[in-house]
C-alpha positions in Angstrom: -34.4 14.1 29.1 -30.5 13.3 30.0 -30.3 13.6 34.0 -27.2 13.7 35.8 -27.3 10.9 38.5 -24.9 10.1 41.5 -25.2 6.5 43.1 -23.3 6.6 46.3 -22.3 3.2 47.3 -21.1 0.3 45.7 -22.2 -2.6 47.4 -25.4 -4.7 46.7 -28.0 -1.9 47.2 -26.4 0.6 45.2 -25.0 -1.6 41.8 -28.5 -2.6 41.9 -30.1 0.7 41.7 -27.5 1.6 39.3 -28.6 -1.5 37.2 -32.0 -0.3 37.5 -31.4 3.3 36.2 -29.3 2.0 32.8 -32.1 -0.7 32.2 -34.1 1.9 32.6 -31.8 4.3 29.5 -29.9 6.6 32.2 -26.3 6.5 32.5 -25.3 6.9 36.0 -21.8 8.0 38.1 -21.2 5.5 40.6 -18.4 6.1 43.7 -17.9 4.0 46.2 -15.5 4.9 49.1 -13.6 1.2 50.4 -11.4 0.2 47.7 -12.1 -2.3 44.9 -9.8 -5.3 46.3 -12.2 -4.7 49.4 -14.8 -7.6 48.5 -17.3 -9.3 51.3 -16.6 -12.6 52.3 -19.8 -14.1 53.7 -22.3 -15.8 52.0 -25.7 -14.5 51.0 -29.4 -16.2 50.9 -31.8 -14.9 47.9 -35.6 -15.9 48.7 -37.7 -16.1 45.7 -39.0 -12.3 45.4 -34.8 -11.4 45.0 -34.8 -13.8 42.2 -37.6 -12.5 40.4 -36.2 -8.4 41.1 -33.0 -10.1 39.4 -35.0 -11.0 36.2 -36.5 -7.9 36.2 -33.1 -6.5 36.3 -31.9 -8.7 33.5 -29.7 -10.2 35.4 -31.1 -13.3 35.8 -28.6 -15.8 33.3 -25.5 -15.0 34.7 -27.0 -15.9 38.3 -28.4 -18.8 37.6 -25.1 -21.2 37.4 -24.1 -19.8 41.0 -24.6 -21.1 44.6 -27.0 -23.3 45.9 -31.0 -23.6 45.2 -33.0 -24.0 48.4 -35.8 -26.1 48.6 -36.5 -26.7 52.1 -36.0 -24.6 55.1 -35.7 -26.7 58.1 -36.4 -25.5 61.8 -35.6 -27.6 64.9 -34.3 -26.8 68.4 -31.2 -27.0 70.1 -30.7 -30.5 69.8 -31.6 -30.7 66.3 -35.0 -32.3 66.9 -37.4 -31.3 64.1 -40.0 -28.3 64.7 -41.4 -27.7 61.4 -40.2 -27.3 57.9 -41.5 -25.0 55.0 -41.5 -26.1 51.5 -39.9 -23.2 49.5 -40.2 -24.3 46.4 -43.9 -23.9 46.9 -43.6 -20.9 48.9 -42.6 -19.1 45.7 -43.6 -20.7 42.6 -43.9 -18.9 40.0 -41.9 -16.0 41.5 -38.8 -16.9 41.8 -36.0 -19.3 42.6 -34.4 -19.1 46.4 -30.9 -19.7 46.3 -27.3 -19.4 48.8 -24.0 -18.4 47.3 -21.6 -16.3 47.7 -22.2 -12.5 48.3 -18.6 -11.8 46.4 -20.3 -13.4 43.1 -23.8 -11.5 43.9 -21.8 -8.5 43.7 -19.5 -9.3 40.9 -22.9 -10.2 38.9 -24.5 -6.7 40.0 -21.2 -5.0 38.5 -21.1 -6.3 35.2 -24.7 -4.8 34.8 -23.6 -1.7 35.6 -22.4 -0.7 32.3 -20.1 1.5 33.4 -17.2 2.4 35.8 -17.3 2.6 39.5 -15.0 5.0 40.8 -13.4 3.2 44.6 -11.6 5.1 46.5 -14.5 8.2 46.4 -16.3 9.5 49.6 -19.0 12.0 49.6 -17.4 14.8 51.7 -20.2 17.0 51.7 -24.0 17.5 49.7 -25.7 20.7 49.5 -29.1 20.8 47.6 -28.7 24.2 45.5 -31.3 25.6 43.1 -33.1 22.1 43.0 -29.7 20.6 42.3 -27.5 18.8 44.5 -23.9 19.9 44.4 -21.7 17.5 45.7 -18.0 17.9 47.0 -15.5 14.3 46.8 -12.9 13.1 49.5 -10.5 14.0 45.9 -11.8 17.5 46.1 -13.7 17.5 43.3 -16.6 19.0 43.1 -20.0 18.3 40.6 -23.8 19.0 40.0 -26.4 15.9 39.8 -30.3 16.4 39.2 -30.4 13.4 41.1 -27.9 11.5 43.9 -29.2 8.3 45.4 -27.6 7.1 48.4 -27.1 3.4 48.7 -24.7 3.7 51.2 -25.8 1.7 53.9 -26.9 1.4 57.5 -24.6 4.3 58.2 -25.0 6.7 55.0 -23.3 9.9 55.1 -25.8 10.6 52.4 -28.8 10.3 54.8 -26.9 12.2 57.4 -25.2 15.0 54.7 -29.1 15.5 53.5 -30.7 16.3 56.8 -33.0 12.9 56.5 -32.2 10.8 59.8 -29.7 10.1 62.4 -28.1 6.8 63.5 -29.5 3.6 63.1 -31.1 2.0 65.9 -29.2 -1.2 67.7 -31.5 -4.4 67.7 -29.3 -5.9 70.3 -28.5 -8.5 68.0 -24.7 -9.7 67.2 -24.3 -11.6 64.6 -21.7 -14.2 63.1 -21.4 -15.0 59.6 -19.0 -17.5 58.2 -18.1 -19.9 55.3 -17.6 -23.3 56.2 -15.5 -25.9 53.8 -15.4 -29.5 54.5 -18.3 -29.5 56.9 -20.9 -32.5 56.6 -23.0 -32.7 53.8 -26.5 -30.5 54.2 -29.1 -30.1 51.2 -31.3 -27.8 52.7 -31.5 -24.3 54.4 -31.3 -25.6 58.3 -31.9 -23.2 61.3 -31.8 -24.7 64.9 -33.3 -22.4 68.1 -31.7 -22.1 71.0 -32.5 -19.8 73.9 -32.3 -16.3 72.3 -29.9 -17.6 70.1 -30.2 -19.5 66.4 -27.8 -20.9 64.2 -28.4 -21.4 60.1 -27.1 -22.9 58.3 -26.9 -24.3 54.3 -25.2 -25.6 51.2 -23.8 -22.4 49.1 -22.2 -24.8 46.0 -19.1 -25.6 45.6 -19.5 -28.4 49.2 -19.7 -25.3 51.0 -22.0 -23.8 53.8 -22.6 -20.6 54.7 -23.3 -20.2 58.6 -24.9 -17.4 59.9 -25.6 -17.5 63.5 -26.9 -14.5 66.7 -27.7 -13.7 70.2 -29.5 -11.2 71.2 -27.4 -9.2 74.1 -28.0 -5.5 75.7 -27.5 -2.9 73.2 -24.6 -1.9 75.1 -22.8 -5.0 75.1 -19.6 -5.2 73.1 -18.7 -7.5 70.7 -16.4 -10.5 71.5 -13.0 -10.1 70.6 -12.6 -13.9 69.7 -15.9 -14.1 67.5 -14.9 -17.8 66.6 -14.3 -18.6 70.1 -17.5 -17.1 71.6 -19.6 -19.2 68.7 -18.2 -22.1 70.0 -18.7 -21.3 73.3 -22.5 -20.4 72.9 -23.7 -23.2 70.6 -21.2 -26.0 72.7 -23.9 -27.5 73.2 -26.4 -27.7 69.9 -26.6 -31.3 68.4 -27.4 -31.6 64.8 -25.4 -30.4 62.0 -23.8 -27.8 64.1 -20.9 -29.7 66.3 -19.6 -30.7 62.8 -19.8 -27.3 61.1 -18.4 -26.4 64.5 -15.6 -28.5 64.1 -14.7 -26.9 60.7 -15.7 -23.4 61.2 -11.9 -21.0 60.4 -13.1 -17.6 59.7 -15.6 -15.9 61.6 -17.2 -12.3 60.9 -19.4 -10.3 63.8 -21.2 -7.2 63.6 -24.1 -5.9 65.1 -28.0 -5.2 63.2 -29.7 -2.1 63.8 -32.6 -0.8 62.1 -33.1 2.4 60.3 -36.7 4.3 60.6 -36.9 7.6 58.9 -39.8 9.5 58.0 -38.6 10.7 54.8 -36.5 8.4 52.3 -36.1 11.6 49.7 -35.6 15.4 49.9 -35.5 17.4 46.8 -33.2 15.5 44.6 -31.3 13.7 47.1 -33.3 9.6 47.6 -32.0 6.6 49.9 -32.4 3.3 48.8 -31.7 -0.3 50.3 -30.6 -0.4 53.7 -29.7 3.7 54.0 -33.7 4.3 53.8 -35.2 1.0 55.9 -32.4 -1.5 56.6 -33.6 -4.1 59.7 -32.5 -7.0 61.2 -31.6 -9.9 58.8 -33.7 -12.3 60.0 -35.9 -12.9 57.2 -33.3 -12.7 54.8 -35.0 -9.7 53.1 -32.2 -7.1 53.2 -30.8 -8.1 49.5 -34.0 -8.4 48.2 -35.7 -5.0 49.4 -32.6 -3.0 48.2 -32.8 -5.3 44.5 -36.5 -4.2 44.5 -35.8 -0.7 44.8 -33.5 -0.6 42.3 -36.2 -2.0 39.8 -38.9 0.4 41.5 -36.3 3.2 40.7 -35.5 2.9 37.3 -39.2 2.4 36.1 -40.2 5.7 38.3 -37.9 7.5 36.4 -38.6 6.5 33.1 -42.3 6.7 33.4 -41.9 10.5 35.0 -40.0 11.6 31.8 -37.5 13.6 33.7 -39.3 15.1 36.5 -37.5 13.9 39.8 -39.9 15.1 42.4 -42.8 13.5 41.2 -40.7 10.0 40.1 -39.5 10.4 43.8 -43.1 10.4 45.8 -44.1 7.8 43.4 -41.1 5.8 44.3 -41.8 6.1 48.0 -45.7 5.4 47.8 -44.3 2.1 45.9 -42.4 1.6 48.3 -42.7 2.1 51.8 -45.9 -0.2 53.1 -43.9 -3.3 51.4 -40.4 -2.4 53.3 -42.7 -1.6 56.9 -44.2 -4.6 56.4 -40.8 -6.5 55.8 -40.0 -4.8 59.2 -43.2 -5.6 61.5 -42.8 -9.2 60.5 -38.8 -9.3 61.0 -39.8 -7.9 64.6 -42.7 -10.4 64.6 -39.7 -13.6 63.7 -37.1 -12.1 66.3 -39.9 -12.0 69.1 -41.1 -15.7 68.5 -37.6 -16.5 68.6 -36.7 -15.1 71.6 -39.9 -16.8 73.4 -38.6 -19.1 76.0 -37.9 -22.9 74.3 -40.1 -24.2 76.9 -42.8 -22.4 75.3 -41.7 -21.6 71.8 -41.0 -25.7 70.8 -44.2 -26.9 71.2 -46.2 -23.6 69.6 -43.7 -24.6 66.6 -44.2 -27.6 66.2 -48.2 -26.9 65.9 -48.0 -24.0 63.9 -44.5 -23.3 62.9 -45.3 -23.8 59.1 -48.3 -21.5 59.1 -46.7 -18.4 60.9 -43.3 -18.1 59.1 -45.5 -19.1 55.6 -47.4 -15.9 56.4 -44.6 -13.3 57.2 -43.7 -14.1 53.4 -46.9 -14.6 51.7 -46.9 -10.8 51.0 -43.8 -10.5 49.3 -45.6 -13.3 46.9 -47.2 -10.6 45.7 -45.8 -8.2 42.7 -44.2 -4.8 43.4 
């Protein structure tokens, strides 16, 4: 059966799922409402299980010559005095490579596997679900039918909001500052380094770059900086390790703020959020990429096995689903509380079993999907 399909958003989540639905034979419209000069400047880090939802995608050659592997991640405290370090390569052997590069060559990757165009410049003005179907009206007026429209369109998606299927994500009360570093020193493995409420990661992205990505956790209400490079400076003055140097070399900072998104449905009639829209959360254990490349995978195979009948390939979808992206979410609340323990105490419970409780809030993920 040919089904019409809408894939709203085209960032990671939704080329992914669109990936997913032609591997899986369907043909898929794609809009996306920034424009296409609009790309994301930041780096990105790809655990293992993103790798292997990559291969499943078939998008695993042209990946392979970008970025950074990562073999080690390295935790130590403010002063850059070792707490523990967890051998990654181990971690996920015989799922998947773990790698850093940049998120504008993720993406670029993900749109070549499209296999089709992606229409910038188009916002979903308004969805109405309409004899099972759901009619959908463009920001270019025009107007079209879809037996299914998934909405991969982020922490804030009008799709979940048009459908009736949540409100606004929920503020952690983190801010967080991203940036791409060039002639820093020279780092070979994924480095983090704790401070009081406050962390700062960092590792090699290829090329002799780093990509930096670094928070606080602040009152909900509390507004951003509005000199983001100044206010990293200011709150990691006084780090030692690698960090005075990247420090030193830092230009370009980004800041935004992580919220979570909890909603009791992901689907309703033929309308389905994927990726971050559904069950985005913090980004502390670098899962965000991965869960929304997963359900692009889950997706496609859903489909094809339900032979055309979207209800059904939509409760499968979400029963396949839903435990794994909780549990990403209990253990991302699990690695901000540890982190926010007080140094005093949180250094020394590290040190002694550091290795054993970040191992575990991944071990699951180990597992197929």
């Amino acid at each position: 059966m040919t089904l019409r399909i809408l894939v709203v958003g085209a960032g990671i989540s939704g080329l992914a799922a669109a990936r997913g639905l032609r591997v899986a034979g369907f043909r898929p419209d794609v809009v996306e409402e920034l424009p296409a000069t609009m790309l994301p400047g930041a780096g990105i880090y790809l655990p293992g299980n993103a790798s292997r939802a990559m291969r499943q995608l078939g998008l695993d050659a042209p990946l392979r010559p970008l970025g950074d592997l990562i073999f080690r991640q390295v935790f130590q405290d403010s002063a850059g005095h070792e707490l523990f370090e967890m051998d990654v390569a181990a971690l996920w052997a015989g799922v998947g490579e773990s790698r850093a590069l940049s998120r504008a060559d993720l993406q670029q990757v993900l749109l070549t596997g499209v296999g089709g165009e992606v229409r910038y410049d188009i916002a979903v003005r308004d969805l109405a679900i309409v004899d099972g179907a759901a009619k959908v009206e463009f920001s270019d007026g025009a107007v079209a039918e879809y037996d299914l429209v998934v909405g991969a369109d982020g922490r804030r998606s009008t799709v979940r909001a048009r459908a009736g299927l949540g409100g606004a994500a929920t503020p952690t009360g983190q801010i967080v500052y991203r940036s791409v570093v060039s002639g820093g020193p020279p780092l070979s493995d994924w480095t983090a380094l704790l401070g009081r409420r406050s962390q700062f990661v960092a590792m090699p992205m290829g090329g002799r770059r780093l990509y930096c990505y670094a928070d606080e956790t602040v009152e909900p209400s509390a507004a951003n900086p509005a000199d983001p490079r100044a206010r990293l400076r200011e709150l990691f003055a006084d780090f030692g390790g690698c960090v005075p140097a990247i420090l030193d070399a830092i230009e370009k900072v980004q800041v935004a703020r992580t919220d979570e998104v909890m909603i009791d449905n992901w689907s309703t009639g033929p309308v389905l959020l994927v990726g971050d829209a559904a069950h985005a959360t913090a980004p502390s254990l670098a899962q965000g990429a991965a869960m929304a490349l997963e359900d692009a995978v889950v997706l496609g195979e859903v489909l094809k096995a339900g032979g055309g009948d979207v209800p059904a390939a939509l409760s499968a979808y979400e029963q396949r689903r839903r435990g794994r992206c909780d549990q990403v979410r209990e253990h991302t609340r699990e690695c901000d509380r540890t982190r926010d323990v007080p140094p005093g105490e949180r250094d020394p419970m590290l040190r002694e079993r550091g290795q054993q409780i970040f191992t575990g809030q991944y071990r699951g993920l180990v597992e197929p999907f």
